[in-house]
ROZA-428890 format. One record per residue (C-alpha): chain; x negated, y negated, z. Coordinates in steps of 0.05 Angstrom, whole numbers, plus 5000, padded with zeros to 4 digits. Layout:
N
> c_X_Y_Z
> A_X_Y_Z
...
This chain:
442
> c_X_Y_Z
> A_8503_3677_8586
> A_8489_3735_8632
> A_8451_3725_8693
> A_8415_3784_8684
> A_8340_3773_8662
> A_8306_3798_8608
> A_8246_3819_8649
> A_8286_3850_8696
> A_8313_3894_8633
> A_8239_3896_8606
> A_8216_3931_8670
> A_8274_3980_8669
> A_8261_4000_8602
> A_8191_4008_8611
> A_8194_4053_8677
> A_8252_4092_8645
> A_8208_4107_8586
> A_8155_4135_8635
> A_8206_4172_8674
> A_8238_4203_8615
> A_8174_4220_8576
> A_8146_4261_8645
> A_8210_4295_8665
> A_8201_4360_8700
> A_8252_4412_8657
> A_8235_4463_8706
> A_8257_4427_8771
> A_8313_4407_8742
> A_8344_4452_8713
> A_8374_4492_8765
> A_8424_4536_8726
> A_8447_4547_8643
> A_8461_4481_8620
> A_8498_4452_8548
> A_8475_4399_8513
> A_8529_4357_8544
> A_8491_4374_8619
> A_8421_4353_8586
> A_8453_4290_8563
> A_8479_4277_8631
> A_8417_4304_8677
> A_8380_4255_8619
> A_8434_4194_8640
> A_8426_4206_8721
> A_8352_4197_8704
> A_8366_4135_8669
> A_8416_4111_8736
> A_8364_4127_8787
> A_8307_4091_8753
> A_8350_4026_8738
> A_8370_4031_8816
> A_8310_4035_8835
> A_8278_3973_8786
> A_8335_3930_8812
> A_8320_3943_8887
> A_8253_3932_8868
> A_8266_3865_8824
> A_8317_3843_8885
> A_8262_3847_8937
> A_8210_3803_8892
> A_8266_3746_8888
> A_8287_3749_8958
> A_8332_3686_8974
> A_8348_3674_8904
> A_8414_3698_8870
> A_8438_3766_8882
> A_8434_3818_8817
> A_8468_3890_8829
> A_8464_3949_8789
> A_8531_3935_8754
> A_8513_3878_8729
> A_8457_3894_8697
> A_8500_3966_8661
> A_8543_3903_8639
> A_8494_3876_8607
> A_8464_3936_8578
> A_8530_3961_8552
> A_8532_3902_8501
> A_8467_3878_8494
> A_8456_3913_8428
> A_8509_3857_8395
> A_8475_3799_8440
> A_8441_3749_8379
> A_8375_3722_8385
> A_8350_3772_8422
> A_8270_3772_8434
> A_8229_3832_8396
> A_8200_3849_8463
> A_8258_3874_8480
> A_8286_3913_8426
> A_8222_3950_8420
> A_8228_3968_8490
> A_8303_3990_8487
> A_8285_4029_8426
> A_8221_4067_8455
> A_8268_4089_8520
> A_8322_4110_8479
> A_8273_4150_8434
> A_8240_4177_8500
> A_8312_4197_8518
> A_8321_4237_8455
> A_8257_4276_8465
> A_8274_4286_8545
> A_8344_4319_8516
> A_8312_4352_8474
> A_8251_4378_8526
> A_8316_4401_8571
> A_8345_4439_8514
> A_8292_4478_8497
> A_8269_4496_8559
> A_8341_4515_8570
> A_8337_4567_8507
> A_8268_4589_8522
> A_8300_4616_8593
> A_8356_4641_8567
> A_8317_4680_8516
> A_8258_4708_8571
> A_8313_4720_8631
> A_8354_4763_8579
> A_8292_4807_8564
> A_8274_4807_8627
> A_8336_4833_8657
> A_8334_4902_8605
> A_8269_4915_8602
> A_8229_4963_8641
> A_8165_4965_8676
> A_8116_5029_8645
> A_8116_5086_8705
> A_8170_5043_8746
> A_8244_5046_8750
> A_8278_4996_8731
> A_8242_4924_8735
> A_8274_4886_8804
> A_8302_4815_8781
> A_8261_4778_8831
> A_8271_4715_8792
> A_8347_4694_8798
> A_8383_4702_8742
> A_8426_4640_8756
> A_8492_4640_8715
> A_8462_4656_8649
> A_8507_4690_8612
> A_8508_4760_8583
> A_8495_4775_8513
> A_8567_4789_8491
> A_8587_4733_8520
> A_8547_4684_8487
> A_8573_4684_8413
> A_8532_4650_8365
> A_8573_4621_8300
> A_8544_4657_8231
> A_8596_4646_8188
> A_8643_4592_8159
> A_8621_4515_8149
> A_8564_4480_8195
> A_8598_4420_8229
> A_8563_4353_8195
> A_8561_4311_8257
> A_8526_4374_8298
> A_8489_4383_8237
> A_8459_4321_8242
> A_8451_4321_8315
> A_8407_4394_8301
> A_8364_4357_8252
> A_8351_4306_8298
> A_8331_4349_8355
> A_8281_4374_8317
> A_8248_4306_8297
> A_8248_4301_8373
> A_8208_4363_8382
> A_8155_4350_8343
> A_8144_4292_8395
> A_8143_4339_8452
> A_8069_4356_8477
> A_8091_4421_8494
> A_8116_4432_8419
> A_8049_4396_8396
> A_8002_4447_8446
> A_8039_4505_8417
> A_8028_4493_8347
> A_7952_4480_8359
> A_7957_4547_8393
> A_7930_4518_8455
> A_7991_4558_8491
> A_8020_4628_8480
> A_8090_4604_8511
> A_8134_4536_8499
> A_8144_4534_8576
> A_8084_4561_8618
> A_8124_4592_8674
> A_8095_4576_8751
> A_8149_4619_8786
> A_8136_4695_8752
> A_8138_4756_8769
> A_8072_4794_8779
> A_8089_4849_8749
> A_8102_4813_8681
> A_8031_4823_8656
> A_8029_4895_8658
> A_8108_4892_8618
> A_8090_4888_8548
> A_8163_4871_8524
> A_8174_4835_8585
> A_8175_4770_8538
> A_8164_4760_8459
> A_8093_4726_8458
> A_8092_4661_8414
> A_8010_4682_8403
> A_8030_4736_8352
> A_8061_4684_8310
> A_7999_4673_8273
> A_8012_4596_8230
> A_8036_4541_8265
> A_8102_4547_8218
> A_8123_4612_8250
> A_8112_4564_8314
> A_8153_4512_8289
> A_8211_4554_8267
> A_8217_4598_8329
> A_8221_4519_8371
> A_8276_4520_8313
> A_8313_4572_8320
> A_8316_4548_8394
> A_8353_4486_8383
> A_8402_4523_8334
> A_8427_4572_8378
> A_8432_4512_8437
> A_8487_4493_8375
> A_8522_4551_8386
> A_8490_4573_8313
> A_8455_4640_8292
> A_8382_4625_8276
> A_8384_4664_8206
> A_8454_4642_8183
> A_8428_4563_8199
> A_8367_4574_8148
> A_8403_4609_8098
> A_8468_4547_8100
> A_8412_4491_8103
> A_8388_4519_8045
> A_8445_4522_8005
> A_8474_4459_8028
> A_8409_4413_8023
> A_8361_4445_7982
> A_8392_4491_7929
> A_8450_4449_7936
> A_8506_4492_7935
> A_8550_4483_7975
> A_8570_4419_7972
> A_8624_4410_7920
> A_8666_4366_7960
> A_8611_4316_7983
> A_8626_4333_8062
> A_8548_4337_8073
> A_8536_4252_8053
> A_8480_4220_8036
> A_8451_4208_8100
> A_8452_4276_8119
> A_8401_4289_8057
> A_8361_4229_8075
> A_8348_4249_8154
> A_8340_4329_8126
> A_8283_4299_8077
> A_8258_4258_8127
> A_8250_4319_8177
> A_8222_4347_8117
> A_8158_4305_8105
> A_8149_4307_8190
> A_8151_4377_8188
> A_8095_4380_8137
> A_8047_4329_8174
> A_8063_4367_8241
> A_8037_4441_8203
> A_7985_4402_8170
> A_7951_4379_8236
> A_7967_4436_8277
> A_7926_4469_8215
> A_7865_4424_8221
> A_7861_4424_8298
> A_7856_4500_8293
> A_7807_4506_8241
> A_7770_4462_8273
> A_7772_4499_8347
> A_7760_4560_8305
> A_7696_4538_8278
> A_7675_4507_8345
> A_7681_4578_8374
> A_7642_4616_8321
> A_7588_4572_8342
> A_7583_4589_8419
> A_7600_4637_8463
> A_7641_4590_8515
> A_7705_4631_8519
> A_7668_4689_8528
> A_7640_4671_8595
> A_7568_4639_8567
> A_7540_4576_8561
> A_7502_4590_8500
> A_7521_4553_8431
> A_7488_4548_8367
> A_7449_4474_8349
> A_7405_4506_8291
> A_7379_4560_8249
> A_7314_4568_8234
> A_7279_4619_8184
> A_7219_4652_8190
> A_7181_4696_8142
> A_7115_4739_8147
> A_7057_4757_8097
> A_7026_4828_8110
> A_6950_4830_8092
> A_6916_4888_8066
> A_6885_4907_8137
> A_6957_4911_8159
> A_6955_4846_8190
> A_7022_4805_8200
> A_7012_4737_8190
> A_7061_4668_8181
> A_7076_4655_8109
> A_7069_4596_8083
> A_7145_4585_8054
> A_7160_4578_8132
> A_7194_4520_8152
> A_7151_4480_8213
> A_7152_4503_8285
> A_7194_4483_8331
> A_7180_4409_8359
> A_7183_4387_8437
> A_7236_4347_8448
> A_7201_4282_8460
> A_7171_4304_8384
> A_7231_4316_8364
> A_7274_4252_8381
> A_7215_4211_8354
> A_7206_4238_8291
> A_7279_4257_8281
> A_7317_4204_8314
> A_7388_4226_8288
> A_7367_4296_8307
> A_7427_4292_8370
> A_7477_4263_8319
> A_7469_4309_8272
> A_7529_4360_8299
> A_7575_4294_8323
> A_7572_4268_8246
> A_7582_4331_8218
> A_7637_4352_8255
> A_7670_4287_8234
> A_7660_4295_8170
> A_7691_4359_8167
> A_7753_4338_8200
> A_7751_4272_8160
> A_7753_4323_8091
> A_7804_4360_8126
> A_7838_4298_8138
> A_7841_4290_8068
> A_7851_4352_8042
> A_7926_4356_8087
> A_7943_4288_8058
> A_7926_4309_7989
> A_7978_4369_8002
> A_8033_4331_8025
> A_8027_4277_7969
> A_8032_4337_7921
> A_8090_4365_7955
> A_8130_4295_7953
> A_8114_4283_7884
> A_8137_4365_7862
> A_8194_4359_7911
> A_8226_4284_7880
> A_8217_4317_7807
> A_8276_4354_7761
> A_8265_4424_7750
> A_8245_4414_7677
> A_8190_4358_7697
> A_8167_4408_7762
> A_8160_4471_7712
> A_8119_4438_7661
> A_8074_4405_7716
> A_8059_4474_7741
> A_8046_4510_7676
> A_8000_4448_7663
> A_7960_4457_7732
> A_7961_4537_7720
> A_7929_4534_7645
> A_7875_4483_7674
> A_7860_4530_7733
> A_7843_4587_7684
> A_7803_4544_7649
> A_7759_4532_7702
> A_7745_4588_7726
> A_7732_4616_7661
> A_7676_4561_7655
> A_7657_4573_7717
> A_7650_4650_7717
> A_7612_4640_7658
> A_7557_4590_7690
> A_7494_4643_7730
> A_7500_4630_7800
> A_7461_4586_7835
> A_7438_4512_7813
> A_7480_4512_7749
> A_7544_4537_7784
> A_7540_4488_7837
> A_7512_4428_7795
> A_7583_4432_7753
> A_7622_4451_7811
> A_7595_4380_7839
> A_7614_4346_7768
> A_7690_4356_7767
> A_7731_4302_7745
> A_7789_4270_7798
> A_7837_4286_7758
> A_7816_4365_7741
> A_7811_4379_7819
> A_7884_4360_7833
> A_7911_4402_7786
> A_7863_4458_7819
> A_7905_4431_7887
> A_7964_4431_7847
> A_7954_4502_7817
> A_7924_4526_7885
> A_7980_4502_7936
> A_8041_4520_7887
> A_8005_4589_7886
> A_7994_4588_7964
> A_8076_4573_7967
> A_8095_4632_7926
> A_8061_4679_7963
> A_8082_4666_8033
> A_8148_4671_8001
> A_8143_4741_7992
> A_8125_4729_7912
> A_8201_4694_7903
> A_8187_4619_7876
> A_8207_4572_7933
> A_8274_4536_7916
> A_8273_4457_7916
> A_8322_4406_7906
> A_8347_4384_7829
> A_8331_4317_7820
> A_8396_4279_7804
């Protein structure tokens, strides 16, 4: 048995996790890096912290047996195979080596993303200037032609896989997550800039004008493919063919687990849009209702509507259909005690429906996504003919009570083939009128 103990390895795996998690991509990355460099700035992460913990575990024990560092990479390097190991552990291993996939994946991207804004930088020009000074090094980037990106010919199925999952990793990545709820315009945020760049309007391609937070998601996509040494268009066009339309696969070289961690990234990607969707309909909302961002402090807490009777003298005078004056607020929170609560519990239950409404979607999509062609087809021509319906019936109802009373009534099973109708509908448009193309069921 080694003499290496557990706790020892618990606290290594716990302050790597934390190292990993908060790495600074900036700081360290000092010059155009592979994915091989990432992987090995991530590793020299990994060798300082467990250094460090056994220094720090050595000084604790003080006259007791001596541990070093290689002893404990000895153990490390096999412990994997060891039997009977305790759950503590594992979990622990696993959550630094998943913290180690998203730091790769952090150092990638921010890799890319400088790539990408040193190359516009460095041929663009400044309006009413000469040519724009590099005053930010351009390190050893490369130039355009030298960098050739593959866009023909056969995607390799172990780099495939490694593509697919870099981008499960990015989807853990709060600066991924912030840019999808369009709390940033950029991936990176960049501290060392040039003044100048805010009066350059091609100076850098803005992420803000990529309205949905799927046009986020593919351009942190298109990223990680070219870090592959792929072209960002010929990538979508193969991964269709291979995995979805399934063409292109005659021989079997893309296995079964390929499919399985593509479908995977699938159903993440669709929970990742869908709550980058709520949060921003939910900060949009929030805005409409105050005038925060705008340098005020005013926001709206209620409505009230007021109407006035005219007498024959010309008098104005309050009609009676008014609702009651305003109350003091000592009136107000004893007569209305859940008055304060009112905007907390709605709010919630606006994002709870939302809530809903996103899982509802991605249930739908799972279920039309696992069915054959055939099955799919008559599903949607069933959902389609029910839609019609409805709003026949409902066009036919006089607004007002009667509308709303049987808009209230509909049956569960009516209102998701409405979602079913609605989303399908939703899919073909933002696909330029094409139907989208799914998998055949086999």
């Amino acid at each position: 048995m080694s003499d290496v103990p557990d706790d020892l390895l618990l606290a290594f795996f716990t302050d790597a996790t934390s190292r990993l998690l908060d790495l600074d991509a900036e700081n360290l990355m000092t010059a155009t890096t592979t994915i091989t460099d990432c992987r090995r700035c991530v590793l020299d992460q990994q060798r300082t912290v467990l250094k460090e913990t056994t220094e720090i575990y050595q000084q604790k024990q003080k006259q007791q047996q001596h541990i070093d560092v290689d002893q404990v990479q000895d153990r490390l390097s096999g412990l994997k195979h060891e039997p009977n190991l305790s759950n503590e552990l594992i979990v622990a291993m696993e959550s630094m080596n998943n913290a180690a996939r998203i730091a790769i994946c952090k150092l990638i991207l921010y890799n890319e993303h400088e790539y990408e804004y040193e190359q516009q930088h460095s041929c663009c020009h400044v309006e009413g200037e000469e040519e724009l000074e590099e005053t930010i090094p351009l390190k050893t980037i490369p130039s355009a032609t030298q960098r050739k990106l593959q866009d023909e010919g056969r995607l390799d199925r172990t780099k495939l896989m490694e593509y697919v999952g870099l981008c499960q990793a990015s989807l853990k990545l709060e600066c991924v997550v912030k840019l999808l709820n369009g709390e940033t315009k950029s991936l990176f945020e960049k501290r060392k800039s040039n003044n100048n760049d805010t009066n350059n309007k091609n100076i850098r391609n803005e992420i803000s004008s990529m309205m949905f937070p799927q046009n986020r998601l593919e351009y942190v996509q298109q990223l990680l493919a070219k870090s592959m040494g792929w072209d960002p268009v010929y990538v979508t066009s193969e991964l269709r063919q291979i995995l979805v339309e399934k063409k292109k696969n005659d021989d079997g070289y893309y296995n079964k687990e390929v499919f399985i961690l593509f479908q995977q990234l699938v159903e993440q990607m669709t929970v990742a849009i869908q709550s980058a969707s709520i949060h921003i309909q939910y900060n949009q909302e929030t805005k409409l209702m105050n005038d925060l961002d705008k340098g005020g402090n005013t926001r709206v807490v209620s409505v009230q509507h007021s109407e006035f009777d005219i007498l024959s003298d010309g008098t104005k005078t309050s009609s009676k259909n008014n609702a009651p004056e305003q109350f003091s607020q000592e009136e107000r929170n004893d007569d209305f005690p859940l008055i304060n609560n009112i905007n907390d519990e709605e709010k919630k239950r606006q994002l709870r429906l939302a809530t809903e409404a996103a899982m509802l979607q991605q249930t739908i999509l799972g279920e039309l996504f696992n069915m054959d062609e055939h099955e799919r087809n008559n599903k949607l021509k069933e959902a389609a003919e029910i839609s019609k319906e409805f709003m026949e019936q409902v066009l036919a109802l006089s607004p007002g009570s009667e509308r709303i009373d049987f808009l209230r009534g509909v049956d569960p099973i009516t209102s998701r083939q409405l979602a079913i109708h609605k989303l399908w509908t939703g899919m073909v448009q933002a696909n330029g009128g094409q139907q989208p193309q799914m998998a055949t069921k086999n």
